[in-house]
TIGULUM-362543 format. One record per residue (C-alpha): residue number from 1; residue in one letter; x, y, z. Coordinates in Angstrom, 2 decimals. Example, Ala and Ser with C-alpha at 12.3 -4.5 7.8 and 13.67 -1.06 7.14 Angstrom:
BEGIN
<rec i="1" aa="a" c1="12.30" c2="-4.50" c3="7.80"/>
<rec i="2" aa="s" c1="13.67" c2="-1.06" c3="7.14"/>
END
This chain:
BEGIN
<rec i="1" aa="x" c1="37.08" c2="-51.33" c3="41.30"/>
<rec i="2" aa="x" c1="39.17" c2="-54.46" c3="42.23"/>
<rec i="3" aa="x" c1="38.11" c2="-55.90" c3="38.65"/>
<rec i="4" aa="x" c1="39.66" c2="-52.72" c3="36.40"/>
<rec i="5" aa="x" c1="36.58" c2="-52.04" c3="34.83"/>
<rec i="6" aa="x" c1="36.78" c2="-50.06" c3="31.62"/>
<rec i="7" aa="x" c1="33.94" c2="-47.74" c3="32.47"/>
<rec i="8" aa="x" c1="32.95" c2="-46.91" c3="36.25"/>
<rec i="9" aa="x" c1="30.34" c2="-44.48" c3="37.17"/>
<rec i="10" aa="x" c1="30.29" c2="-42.46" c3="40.28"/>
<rec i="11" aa="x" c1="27.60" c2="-40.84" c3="42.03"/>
<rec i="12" aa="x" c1="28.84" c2="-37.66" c3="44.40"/>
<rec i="13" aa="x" c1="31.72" c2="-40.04" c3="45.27"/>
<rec i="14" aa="x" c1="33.26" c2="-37.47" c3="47.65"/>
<rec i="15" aa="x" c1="30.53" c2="-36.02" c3="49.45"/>
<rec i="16" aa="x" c1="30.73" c2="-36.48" c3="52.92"/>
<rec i="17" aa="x" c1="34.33" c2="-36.76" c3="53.06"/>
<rec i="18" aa="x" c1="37.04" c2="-35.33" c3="54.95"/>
<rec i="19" aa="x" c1="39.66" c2="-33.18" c3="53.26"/>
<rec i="20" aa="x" c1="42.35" c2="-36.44" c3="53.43"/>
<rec i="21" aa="x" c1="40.18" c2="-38.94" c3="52.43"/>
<rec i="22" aa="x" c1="38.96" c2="-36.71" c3="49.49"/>
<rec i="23" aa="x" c1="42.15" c2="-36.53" c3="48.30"/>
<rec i="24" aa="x" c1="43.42" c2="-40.29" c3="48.62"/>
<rec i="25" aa="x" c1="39.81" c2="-40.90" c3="46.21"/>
<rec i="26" aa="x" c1="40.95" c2="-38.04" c3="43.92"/>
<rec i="27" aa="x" c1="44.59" c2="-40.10" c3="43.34"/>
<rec i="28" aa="x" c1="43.08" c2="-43.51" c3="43.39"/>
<rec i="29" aa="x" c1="40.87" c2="-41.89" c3="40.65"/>
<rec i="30" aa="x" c1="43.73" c2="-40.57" c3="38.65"/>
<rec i="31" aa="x" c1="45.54" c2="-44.12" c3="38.87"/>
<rec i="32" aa="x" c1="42.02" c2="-45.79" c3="37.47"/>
<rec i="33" aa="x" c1="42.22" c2="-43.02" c3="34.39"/>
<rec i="34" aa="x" c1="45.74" c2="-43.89" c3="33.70"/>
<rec i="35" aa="x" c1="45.20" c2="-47.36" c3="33.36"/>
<rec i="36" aa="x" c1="42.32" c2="-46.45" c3="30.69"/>
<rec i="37" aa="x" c1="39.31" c2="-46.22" c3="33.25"/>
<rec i="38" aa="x" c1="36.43" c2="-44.14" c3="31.76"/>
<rec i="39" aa="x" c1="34.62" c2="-42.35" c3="35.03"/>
<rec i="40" aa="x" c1="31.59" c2="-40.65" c3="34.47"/>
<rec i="41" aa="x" c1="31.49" c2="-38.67" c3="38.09"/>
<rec i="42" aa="x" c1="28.53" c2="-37.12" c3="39.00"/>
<rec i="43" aa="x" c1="29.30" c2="-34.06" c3="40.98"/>
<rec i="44" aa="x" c1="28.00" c2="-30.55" c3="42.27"/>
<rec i="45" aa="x" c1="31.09" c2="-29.53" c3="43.21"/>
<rec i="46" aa="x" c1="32.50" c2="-27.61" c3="40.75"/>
<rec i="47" aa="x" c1="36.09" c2="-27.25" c3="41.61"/>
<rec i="48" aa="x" c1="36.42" c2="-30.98" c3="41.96"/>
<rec i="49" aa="x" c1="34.55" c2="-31.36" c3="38.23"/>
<rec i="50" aa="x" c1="37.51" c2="-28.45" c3="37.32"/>
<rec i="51" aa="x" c1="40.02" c2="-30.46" c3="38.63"/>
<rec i="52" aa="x" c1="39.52" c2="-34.20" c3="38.29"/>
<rec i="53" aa="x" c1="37.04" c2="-34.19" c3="34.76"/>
<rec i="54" aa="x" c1="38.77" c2="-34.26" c3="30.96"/>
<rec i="55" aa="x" c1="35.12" c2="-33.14" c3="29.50"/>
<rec i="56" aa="x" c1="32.55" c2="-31.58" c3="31.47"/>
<rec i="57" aa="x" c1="28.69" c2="-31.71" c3="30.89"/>
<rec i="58" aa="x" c1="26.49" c2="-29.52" c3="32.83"/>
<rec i="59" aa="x" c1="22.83" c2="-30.04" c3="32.78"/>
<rec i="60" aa="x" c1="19.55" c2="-27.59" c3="32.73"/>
<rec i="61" aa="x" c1="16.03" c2="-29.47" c3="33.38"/>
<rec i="62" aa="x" c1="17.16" c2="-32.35" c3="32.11"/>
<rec i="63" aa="x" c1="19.16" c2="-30.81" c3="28.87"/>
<rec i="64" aa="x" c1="22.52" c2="-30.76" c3="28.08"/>
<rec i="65" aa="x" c1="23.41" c2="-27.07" c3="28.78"/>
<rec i="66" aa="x" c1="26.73" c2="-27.37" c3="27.77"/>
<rec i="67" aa="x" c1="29.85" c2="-30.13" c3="26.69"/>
<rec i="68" aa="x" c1="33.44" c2="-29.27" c3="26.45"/>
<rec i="69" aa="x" c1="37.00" c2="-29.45" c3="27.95"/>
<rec i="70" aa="x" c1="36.42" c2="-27.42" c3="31.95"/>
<rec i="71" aa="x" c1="38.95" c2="-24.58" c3="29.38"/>
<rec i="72" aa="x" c1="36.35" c2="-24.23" c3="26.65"/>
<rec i="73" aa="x" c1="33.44" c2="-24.49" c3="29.29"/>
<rec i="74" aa="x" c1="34.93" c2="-21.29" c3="31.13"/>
<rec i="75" aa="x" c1="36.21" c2="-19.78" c3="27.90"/>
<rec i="76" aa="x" c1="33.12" c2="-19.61" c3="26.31"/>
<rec i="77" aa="x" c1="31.00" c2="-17.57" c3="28.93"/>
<rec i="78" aa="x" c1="30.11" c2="-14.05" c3="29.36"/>
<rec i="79" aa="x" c1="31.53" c2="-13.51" c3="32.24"/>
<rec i="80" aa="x" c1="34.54" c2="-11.08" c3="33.10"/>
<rec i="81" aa="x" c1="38.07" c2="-11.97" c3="33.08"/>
<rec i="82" aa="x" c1="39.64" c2="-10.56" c3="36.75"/>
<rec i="83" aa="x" c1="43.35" c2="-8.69" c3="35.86"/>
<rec i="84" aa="x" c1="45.24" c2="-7.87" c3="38.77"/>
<rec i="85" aa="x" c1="48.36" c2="-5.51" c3="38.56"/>
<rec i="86" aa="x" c1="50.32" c2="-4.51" c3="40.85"/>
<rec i="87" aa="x" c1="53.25" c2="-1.97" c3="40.03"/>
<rec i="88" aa="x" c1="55.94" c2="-0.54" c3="41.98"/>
<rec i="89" aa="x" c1="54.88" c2="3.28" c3="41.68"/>
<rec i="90" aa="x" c1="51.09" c2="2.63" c3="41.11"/>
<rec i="91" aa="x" c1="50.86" c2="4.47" c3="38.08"/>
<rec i="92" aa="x" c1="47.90" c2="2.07" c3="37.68"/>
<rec i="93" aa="x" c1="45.66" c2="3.46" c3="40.75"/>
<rec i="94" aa="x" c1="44.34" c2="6.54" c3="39.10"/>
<rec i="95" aa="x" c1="40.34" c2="5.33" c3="39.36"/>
<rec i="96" aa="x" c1="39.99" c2="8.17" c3="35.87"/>
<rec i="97" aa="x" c1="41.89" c2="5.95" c3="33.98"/>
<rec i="98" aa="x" c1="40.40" c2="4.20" c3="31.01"/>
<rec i="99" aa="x" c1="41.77" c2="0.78" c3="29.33"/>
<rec i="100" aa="x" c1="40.48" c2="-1.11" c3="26.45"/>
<rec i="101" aa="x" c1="37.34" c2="-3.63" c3="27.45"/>
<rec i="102" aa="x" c1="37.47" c2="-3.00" c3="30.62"/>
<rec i="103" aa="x" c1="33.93" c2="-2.84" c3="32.10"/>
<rec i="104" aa="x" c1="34.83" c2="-2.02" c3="36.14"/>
<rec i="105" aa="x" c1="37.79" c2="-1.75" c3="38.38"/>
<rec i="106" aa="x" c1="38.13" c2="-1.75" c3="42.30"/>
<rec i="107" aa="x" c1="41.52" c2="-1.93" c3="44.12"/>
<rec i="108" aa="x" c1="42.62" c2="-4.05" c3="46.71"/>
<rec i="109" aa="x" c1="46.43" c2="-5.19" c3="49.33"/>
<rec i="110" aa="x" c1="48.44" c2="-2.61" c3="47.15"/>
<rec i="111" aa="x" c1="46.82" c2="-4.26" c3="43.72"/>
<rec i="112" aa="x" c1="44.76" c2="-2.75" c3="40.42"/>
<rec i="113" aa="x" c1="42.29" c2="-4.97" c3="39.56"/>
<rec i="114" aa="x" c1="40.48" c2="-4.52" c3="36.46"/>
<rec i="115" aa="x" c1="37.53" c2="-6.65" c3="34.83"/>
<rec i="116" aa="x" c1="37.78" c2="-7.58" c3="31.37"/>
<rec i="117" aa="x" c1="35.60" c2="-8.62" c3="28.26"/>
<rec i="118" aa="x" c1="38.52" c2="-9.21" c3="26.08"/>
<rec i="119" aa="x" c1="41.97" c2="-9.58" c3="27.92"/>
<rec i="120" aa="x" c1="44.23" c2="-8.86" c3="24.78"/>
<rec i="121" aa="x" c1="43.57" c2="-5.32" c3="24.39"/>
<rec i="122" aa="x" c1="43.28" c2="-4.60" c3="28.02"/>
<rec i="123" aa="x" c1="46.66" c2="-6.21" c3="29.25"/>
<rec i="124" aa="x" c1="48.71" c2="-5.06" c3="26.44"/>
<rec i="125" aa="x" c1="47.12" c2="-0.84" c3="27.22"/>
<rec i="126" aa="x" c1="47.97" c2="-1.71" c3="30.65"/>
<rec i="127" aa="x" c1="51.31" c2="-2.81" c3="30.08"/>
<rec i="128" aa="x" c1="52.02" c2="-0.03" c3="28.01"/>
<rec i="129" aa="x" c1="50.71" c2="2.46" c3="30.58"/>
<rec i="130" aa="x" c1="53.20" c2="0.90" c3="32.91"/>
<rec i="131" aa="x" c1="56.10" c2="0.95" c3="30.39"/>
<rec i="132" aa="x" c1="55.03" c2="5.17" c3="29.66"/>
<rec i="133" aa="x" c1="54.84" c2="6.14" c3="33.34"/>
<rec i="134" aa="x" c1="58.42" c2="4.18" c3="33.70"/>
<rec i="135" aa="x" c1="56.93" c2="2.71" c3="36.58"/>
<rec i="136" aa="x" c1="58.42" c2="-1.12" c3="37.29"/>
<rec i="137" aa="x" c1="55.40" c2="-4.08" c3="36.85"/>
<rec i="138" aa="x" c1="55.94" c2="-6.40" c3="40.09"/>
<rec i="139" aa="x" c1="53.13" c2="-8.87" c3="39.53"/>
<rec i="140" aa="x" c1="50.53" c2="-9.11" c3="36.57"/>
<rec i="141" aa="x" c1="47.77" c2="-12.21" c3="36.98"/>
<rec i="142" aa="x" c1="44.97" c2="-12.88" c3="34.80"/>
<rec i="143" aa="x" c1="42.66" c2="-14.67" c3="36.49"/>
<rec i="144" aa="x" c1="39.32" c2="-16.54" c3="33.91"/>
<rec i="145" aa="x" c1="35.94" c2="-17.28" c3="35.25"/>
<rec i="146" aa="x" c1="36.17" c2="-20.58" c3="37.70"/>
<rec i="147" aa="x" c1="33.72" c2="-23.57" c3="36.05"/>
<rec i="148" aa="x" c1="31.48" c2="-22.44" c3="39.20"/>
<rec i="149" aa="x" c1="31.22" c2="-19.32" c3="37.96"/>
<rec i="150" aa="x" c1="30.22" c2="-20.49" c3="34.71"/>
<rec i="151" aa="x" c1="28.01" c2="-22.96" c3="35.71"/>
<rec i="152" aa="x" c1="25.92" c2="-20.04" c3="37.87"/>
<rec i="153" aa="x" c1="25.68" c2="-18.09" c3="34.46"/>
<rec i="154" aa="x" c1="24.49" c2="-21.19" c3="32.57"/>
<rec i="155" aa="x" c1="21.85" c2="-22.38" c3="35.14"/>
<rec i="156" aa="x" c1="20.96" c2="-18.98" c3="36.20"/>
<rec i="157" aa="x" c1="20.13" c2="-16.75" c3="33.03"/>
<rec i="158" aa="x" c1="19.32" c2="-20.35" c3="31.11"/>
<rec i="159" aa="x" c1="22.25" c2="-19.47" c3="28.45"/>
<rec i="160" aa="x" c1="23.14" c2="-22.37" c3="26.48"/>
<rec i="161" aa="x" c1="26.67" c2="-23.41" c3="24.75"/>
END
């Protein structure tokens, strides 16, 4: 790296590491990027390919599974989008009540949590629930599949983007 190469490959560059030393590789990454540094990382650790990686590939015997932004990677899956409400008078904690795309529900610290297929239609019935009961909305968070999570539904049922 002391040469500023344009393009630098990296093979599980953080395994092994402690949490501090992870970090000070993360930054000195960042720094190489900034100064135009392409770095193709190869990495099973997802949250660090979330975190540090502009375009994500994830590979399936030797295929490309899927290519995109770690946004459109997550975006794109199947999987359920976790909507946690939590209200002042939990007019939300009714376990008979039904909201748009919502495909199961548990509760948990005080919290609603629903799982979604389509959050539009399911946060804006929720809100209005709230808003009909008069109850007061303290915290709302809408929480998408992690790139782990996709990347178990990829490799797993074989689906490909």
């Amino acid at each position: 790296m002391a040469h500023s190469p344009r393009l630098l490959f990296l093979d599980e560059p953080t395994a092994g590491l402690d949490v501090a030393t992870r970090v000070e590789l993360h930054e000195l990454m960042r720094e190489l990027q900034a100064d135009g540094t392409t770095i193709i990382l190869a990495t099973h650790d997802m949250a660090e390919a979330e975190e540090m990686s502009d375009r994500v590939a994830i590979m399936l015997e030797g295929k490309l599974a899927s290519i995109g932004t770690p946004m459109e990677i997550t975006a794109a899956g199947a999987g359920l989008t976790r909507v946690s409400v939590r209200t002042q008078d939990g007019s939300l904690s009714d376990p008979n009540l039904a909201f748009p795309a919502v495909s199961r529900r548990s509760a948990r610290d005080e919290y609603s949590i629903f799982f979604s297929t389509d959050i539009g239609p399911t946060v804006s019935a929720l809100i209005a629930h709230i808003e009909a009961r008069k109850d007061t909305l303290i915290d709302l968070r809408v929480e998408r599949p992690s790139l782990e999570d996709r990347f178990l539904e990829i490799t797993t049922t074989g689906a490909r983007q």
